[in-house]
C-alpha positions in Angstrom: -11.1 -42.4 -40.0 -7.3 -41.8 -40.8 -5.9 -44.6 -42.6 -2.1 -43.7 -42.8 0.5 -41.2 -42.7 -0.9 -39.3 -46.0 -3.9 -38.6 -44.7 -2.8 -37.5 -41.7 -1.1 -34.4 -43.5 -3.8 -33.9 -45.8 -6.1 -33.6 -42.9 -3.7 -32.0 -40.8 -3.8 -29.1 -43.4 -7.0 -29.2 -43.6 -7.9 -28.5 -40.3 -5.3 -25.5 -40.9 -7.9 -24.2 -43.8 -10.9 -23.9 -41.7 -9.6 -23.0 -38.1 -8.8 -19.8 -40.5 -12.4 -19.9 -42.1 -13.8 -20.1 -38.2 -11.6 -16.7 -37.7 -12.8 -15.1 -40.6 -16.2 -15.9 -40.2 -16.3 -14.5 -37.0 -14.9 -11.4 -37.8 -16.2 -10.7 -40.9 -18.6 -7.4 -40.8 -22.5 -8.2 -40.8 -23.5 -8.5 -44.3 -27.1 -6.7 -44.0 -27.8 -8.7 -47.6 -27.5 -12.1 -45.8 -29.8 -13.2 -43.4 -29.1 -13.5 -40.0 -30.0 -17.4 -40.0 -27.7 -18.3 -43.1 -24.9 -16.7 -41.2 -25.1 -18.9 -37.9 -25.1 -22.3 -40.5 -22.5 -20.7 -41.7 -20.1 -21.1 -38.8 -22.1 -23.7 -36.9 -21.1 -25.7 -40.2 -17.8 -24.8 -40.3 -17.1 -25.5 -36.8 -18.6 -29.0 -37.0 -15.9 -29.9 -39.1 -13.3 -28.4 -37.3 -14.3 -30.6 -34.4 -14.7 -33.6 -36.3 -11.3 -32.9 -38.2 -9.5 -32.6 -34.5 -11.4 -36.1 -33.3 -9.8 -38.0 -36.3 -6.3 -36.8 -35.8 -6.4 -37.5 -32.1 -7.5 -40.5 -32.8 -4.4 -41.4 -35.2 -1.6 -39.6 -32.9 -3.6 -42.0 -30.6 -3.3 -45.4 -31.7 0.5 -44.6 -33.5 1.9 -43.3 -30.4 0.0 -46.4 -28.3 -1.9 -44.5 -26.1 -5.2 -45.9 -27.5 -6.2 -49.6 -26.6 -7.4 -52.3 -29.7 -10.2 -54.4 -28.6 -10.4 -57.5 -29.5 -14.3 -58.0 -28.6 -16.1 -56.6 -31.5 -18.5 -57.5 -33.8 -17.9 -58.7 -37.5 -19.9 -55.6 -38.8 -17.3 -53.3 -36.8 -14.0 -55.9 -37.9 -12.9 -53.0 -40.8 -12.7 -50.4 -38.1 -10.9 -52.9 -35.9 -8.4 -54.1 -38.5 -7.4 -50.7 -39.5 -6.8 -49.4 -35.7 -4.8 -52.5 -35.3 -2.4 -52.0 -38.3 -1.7 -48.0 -37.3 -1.2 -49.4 -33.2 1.1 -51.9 -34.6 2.9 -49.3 -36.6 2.8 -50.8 -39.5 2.1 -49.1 -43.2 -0.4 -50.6 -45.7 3.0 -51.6 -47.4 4.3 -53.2 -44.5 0.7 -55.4 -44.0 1.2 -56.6 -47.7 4.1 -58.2 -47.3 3.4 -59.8 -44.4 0.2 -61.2 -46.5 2.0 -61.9 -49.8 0.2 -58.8 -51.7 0.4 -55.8 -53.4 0.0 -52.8 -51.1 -2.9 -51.4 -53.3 -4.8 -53.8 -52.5 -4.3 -53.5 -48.6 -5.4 -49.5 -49.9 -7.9 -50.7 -51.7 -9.5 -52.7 -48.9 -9.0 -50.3 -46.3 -10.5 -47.3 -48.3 -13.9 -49.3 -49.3 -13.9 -50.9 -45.5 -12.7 -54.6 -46.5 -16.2 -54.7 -48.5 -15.2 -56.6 -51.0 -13.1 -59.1 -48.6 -14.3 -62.5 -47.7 -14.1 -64.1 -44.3 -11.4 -66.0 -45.3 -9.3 -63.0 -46.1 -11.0 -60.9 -43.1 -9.1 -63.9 -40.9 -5.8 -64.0 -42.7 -5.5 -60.3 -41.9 -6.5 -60.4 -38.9 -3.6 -63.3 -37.9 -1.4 -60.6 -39.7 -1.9 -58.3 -36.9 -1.8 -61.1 -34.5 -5.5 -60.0 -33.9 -7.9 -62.3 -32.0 -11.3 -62.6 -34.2 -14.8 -63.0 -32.4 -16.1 -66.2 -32.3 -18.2 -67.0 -35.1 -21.1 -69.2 -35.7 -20.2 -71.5 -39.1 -23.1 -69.8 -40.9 -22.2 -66.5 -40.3 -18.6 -67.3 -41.6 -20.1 -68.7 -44.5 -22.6 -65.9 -44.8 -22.5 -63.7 -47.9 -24.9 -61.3 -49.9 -25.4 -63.7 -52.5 -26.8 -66.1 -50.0 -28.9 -63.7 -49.1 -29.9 -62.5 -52.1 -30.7 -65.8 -53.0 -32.9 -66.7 -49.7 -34.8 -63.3 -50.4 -35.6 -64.5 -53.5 -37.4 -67.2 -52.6 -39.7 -65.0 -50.4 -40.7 -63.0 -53.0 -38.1 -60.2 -53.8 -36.6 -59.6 -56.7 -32.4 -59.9 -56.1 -32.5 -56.6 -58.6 -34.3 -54.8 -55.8 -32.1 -55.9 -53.1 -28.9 -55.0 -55.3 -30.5 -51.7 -55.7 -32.8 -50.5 -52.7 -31.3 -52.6 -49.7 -27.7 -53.5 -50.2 -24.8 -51.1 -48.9 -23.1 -49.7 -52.3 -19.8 -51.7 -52.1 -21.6 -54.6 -51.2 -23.5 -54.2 -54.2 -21.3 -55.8 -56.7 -19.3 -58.4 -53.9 -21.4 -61.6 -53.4 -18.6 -62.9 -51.1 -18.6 -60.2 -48.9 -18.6 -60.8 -45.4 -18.6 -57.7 -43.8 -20.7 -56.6 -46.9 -23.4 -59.6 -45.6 -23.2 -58.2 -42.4 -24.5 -54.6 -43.3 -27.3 -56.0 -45.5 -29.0 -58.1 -42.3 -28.6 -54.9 -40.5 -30.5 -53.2 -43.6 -33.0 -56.5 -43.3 -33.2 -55.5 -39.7 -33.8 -52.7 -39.9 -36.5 -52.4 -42.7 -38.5 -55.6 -42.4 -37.6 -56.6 -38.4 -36.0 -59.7 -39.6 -33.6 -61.7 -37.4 -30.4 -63.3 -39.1 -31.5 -66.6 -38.3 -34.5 -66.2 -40.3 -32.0 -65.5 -43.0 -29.7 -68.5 -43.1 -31.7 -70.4 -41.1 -34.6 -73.3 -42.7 -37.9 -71.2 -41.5 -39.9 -69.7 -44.1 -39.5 -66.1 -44.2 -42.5 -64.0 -44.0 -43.8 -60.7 -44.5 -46.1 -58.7 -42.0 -48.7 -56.9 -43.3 -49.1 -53.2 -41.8 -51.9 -52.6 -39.2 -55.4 -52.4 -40.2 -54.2 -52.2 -44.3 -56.9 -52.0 -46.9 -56.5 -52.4 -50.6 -58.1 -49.8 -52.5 -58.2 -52.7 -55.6 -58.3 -56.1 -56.5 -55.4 -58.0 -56.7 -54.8 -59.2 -59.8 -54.3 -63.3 -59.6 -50.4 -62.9 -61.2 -49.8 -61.1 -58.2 -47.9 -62.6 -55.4 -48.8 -61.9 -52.1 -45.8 -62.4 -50.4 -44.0 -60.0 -52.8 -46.7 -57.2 -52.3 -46.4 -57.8 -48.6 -42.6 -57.1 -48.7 -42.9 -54.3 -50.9 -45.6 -52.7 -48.7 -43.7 -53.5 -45.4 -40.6 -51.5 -47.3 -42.6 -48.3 -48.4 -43.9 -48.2 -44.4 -40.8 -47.9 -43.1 -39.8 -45.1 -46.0 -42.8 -43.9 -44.9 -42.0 -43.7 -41.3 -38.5 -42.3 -41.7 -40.3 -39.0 -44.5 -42.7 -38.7 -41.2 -39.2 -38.7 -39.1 -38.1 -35.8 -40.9 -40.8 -33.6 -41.4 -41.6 -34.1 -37.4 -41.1 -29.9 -37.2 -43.5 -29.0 -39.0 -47.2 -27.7 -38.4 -49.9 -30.2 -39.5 -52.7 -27.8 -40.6 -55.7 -29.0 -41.3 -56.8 -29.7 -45.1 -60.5 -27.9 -46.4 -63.1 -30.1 -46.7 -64.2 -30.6 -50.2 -62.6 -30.0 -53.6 -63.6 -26.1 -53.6 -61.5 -25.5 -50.6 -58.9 -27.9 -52.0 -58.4 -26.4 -55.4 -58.8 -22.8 -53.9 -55.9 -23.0 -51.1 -53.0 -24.7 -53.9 -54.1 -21.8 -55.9 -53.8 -19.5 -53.2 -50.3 -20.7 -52.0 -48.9 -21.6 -56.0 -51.0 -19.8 -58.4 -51.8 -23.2 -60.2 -52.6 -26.4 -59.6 -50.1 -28.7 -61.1 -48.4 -31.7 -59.5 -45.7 -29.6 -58.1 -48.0 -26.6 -56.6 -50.1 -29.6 -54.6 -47.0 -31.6 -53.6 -45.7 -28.1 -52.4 -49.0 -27.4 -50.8 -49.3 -30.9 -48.3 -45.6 -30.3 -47.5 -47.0 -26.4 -46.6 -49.5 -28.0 -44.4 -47.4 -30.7 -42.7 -48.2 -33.6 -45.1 -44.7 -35.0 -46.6 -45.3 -36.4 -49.9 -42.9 -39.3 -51.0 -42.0 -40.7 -54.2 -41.2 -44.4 -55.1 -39.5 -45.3 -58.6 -39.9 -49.0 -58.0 -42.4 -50.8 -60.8 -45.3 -52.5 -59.5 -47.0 -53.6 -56.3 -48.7 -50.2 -56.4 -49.9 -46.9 -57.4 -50.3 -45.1 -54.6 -50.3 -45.7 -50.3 -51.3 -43.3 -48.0 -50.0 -44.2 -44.4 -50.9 -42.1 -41.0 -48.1 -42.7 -38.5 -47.8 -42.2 -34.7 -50.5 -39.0 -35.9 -48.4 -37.9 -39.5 -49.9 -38.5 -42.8 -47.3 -39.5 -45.5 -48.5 -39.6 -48.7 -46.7 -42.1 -51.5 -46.8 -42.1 -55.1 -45.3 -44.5 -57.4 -46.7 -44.5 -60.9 -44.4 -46.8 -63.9 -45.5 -43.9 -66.1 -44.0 -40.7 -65.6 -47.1 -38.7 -66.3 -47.6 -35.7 -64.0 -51.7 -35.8 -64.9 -51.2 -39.1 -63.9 -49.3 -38.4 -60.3 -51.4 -35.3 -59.6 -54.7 -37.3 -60.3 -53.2 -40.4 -57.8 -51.5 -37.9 -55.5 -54.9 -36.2 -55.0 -56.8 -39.9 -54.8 -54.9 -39.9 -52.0 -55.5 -36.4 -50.1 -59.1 -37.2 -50.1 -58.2 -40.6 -47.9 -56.3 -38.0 -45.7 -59.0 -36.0 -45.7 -61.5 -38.5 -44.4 -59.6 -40.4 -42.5 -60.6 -39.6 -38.7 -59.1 -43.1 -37.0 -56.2 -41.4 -34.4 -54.0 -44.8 -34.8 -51.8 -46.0 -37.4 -53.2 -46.6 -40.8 -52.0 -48.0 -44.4 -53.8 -47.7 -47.8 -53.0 -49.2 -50.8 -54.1 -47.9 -54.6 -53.7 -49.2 -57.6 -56.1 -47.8 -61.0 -56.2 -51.3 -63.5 -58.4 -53.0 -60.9 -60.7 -50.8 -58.7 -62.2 -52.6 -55.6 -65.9 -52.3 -55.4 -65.9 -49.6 -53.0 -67.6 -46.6 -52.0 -64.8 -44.8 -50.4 -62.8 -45.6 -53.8 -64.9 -44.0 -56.2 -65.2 -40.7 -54.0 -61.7 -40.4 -53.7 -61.8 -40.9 -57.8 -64.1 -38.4 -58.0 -62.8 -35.6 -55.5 -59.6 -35.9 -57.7 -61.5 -35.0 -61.5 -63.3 -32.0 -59.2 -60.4 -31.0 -58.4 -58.7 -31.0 -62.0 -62.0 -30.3 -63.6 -63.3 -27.6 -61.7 -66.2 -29.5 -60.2 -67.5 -30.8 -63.4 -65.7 -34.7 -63.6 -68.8 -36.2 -64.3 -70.5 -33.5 -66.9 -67.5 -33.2 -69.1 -66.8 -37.2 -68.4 -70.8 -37.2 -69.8 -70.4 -35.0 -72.7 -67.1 -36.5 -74.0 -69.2 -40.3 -73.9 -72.0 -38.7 -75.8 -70.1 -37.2 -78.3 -68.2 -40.2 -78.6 -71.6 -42.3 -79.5 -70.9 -44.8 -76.9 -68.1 -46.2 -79.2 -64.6 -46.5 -76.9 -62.3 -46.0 -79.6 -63.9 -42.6 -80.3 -62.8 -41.5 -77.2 -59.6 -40.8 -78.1 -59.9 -38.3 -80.8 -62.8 -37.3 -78.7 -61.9 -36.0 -75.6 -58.9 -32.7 -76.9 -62.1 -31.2 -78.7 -64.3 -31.5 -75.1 -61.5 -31.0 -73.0 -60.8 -27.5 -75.2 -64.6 -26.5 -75.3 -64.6 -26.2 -71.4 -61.1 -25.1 -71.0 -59.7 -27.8 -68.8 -56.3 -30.4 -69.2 -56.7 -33.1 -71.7 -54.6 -35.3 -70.0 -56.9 -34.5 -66.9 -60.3 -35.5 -68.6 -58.3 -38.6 -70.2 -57.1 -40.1 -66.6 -60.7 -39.4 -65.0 -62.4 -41.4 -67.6 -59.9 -43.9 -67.8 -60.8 -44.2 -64.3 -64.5 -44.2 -64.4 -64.6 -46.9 -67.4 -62.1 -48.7 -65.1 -64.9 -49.3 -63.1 -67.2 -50.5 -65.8 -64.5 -53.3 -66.3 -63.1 -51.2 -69.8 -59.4 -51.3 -70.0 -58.8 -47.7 -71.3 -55.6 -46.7 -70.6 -53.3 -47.3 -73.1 -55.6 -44.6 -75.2 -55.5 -42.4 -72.1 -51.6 -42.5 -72.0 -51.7 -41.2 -75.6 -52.9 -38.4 -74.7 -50.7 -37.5 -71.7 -47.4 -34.6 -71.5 -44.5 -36.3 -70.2 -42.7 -33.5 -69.1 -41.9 -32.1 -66.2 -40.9 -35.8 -64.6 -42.9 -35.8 -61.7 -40.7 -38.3 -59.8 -37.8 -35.6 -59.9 -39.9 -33.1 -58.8 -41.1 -34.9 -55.9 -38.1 -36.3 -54.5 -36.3 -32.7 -55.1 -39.0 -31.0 -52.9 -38.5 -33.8 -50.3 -34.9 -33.4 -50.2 -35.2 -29.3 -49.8 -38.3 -29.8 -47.2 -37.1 -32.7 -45.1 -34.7 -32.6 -42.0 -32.6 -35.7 -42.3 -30.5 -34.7 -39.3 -33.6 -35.9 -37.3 -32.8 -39.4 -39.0 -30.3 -42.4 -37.7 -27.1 -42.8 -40.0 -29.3 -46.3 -41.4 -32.5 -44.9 -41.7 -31.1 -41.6 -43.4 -28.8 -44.3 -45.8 -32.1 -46.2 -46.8 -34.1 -43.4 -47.5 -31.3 -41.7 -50.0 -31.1 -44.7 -51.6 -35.0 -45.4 -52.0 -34.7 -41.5 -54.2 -32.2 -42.5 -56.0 -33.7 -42.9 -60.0 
């Protein structure tokens, strides 16, 4: 939106700028080097902005010249908007509005250009009586509403007011705790993410945390572990979940080979290899998005089938790409052997392995994989050698893992795994032994941002989801 006179001109010229691109572009000779596709992006782009360009200064010559009306029924979340229009239909400068308020006219600028973010309700109403503007009618919570009080009511349900500051809350809003209009866009976030009403916000109800459909836990929760903090976390990574499914809703879901063979044959078909980013590169080839998490605990992996798309999430604290390609092919082999048509959730973690028979499969489909169909040989060999003596492992398992030609870190995650089982904590050895380069996070969330469409995405959802890759 234009703010003032300044950036009238300044778009004003702009507009100028690429009305002339538009006419070069469409007389410029076919380039037979360019394909034909990047050409039409080309000017569908650049005449996207030219309309969006011509909407904002029609909407300025608009209100200035009073042709355009100012409501006076909106919304708090939509008050920035409606205090801006008001000033230009008034015809008054952001230096004229301070001195009617007693301020210095950067700060009107500074307000208007972060949309009164960091204004409270207080000052959202003395502005507002500046313009001789009628506010909605508010409830007294919602004036006294703020993202600190919010903040501090999630907290007592379980979530951490770092992860709200950092996954949930709008960027200006980040660093305002008095922020009205700031409050405003985090219960739309709220709303959005975890279905929860304001009330249930400032109200005196206990706020709680559904569980997906039909979830199962893939390990034990430890007893430090609070429920209603896993629940939210959970509840969060399905709705990422949903909005990666969102945006990979053109492509082709081809179905996935059977059994390790065919697993490890087609990534090496498609990539030559099979590393972390060959398979990630693979399930996106064959319609399953793979999303990365950067958020510590809760945990290690989820695998979540929505309205028919498989999603695939990863979210290891250590930034081992053994590690993710081990967990991210845990969790191909639920995909693979999942035949329920609804909605389904999965949850993984490695320190504590549920009893389970589907569990221990999917371990084991994931050392095939890595180890060429020989997990529980080499896996044999390397506890042999090692006399049955733990610590041994460690300077154990480079001399097997070189004698049959296959990734040290590999061998080292699957036995970690399989003594995981046993009730032997081995993997603080097992990290030892583990590359740490290329970050696997990176290259997870850069393949998601080349492969996913988020024009198929709402403004919120598309807002969220940026924000949930961000390191």
């Amino acid at each position: 939106m234009i703010k003032n006179d300044r950036q009238y001109h300044v778009t004003r010229g702009q507009l100028d700028r690429f009305e002339g691109l538009l006419r070069e572009l469409e007389t410029r000779p076919v380039d037979p080097k360019q394909h034909p596709r990047m050409r039409e992006i080309e000017r569908a782009s650049v005449q996207a902005q030219v309309r969006e360009l011509r909407e904002q200064l029609e909407e300025y010559e608009a209100l200035r010249d009073g042709r355009a009306p100012v409501s006076n029924g909106h919304t708090l979340d939509e008050l920035p908007t409606l205090l801006v229009r008001a000033r230009i239909a008034r015809k008054l400068t952001q230096r004229d509005l301070a001195e009617r308020l007693g301020m210095k006219e950067q700060q009107i600028q500074r307000y208007e250009a972060t949309d009164y973010a960091g204004a409270s309700y207080s000052r959202l109403v003395e502005v507002a009586e500046a313009l001789n503007l009628r506010l909605p009618p508010m409830a007294p919570e919602e004036a006294q509403l703020s993202v600190q009080a919010i903040t501090k009511r999630l907290k007592g349900a379980g979530i951490d007011p770092a992860f709200v500051r950092k996954r949930l809350a709008p960027a200006p809003a980040a660093t305002t705790g008095k922020s009205a209009t700031g409050a405003v866009s985090l219960l739309m976030r709220l709303g959005r993410v975890f279905g929860l009403e304001p009330d249930a916000i400032w109200g005196d109800t206990v706020i709680q945390f559904k569980a997906p459909e039909r979830l199962a836990f893939g390990f034990k929760l430890p007893s430090n572990v609070k429920r209603e903090t896993l629940m939210a976390y959970t509840q969060y990574a399905r709705y990422l979940a949903d909005c990666v499914a969102q945006t990979a809703s053109g492509l082709e879901r081809r179905p996935l080979p059977s059994d390790w063979r065919g697993v490890r044959a087609a990534i090496e078909a498609a990539h030559n290899e099979v590393s972390f980013e060959a398979t990630v590169r693979y399930l996106w080839d064959v319609g399953i998005p793979v999303l990365p998490l950067a958020d510590p605990g809760a945990f290690h992996g989820a695998y979540f089938r929505i309205h028919g798309r498989d999603v695939v999430v990863i979210k290891q604290r250590q930034r081992s790409p053994a590690r993710w390609l081990f967990d991210l092919l845990h969790e191909t082999r639920h995909v693979i052997t999942n035949t329920d048509e609804g909605d389904v959730a999965m949850l993984d973690g490695d320190d504590s392995p549920a009893d389970s028979t589907a569990e221990n499969a999917a371990n084991k489909f994931a050392g095939d994989v890595l180890l060429q169909g020989r997990a529980e040989e080499i896996a044999q060999e390397a506890a042999t050698a090692a006399g049955g003596y733990i610590p041994r492992l460690k300077s154990v398992v480079p001399r097997v893992a070189a004698h049959h030609n296959v990734p040290v870190d590999a061998l080292a995650n699957y036995l970690a795994y399989r003594l995981a089982d046993s009730g032997t904590p081995w993997w603080g050895a097992a990290q030892n032994l583990q590359a740490s380069e290329p970050d696997p996070w990176a290259i997870a969330r850069d393949i998601l941002l080349e492969r996913a469409d988020f024009d198929r995405l709402a403004p919120l959802d598309r807002s969220l989801l940026l924000q949930a890759l961000e390191a």
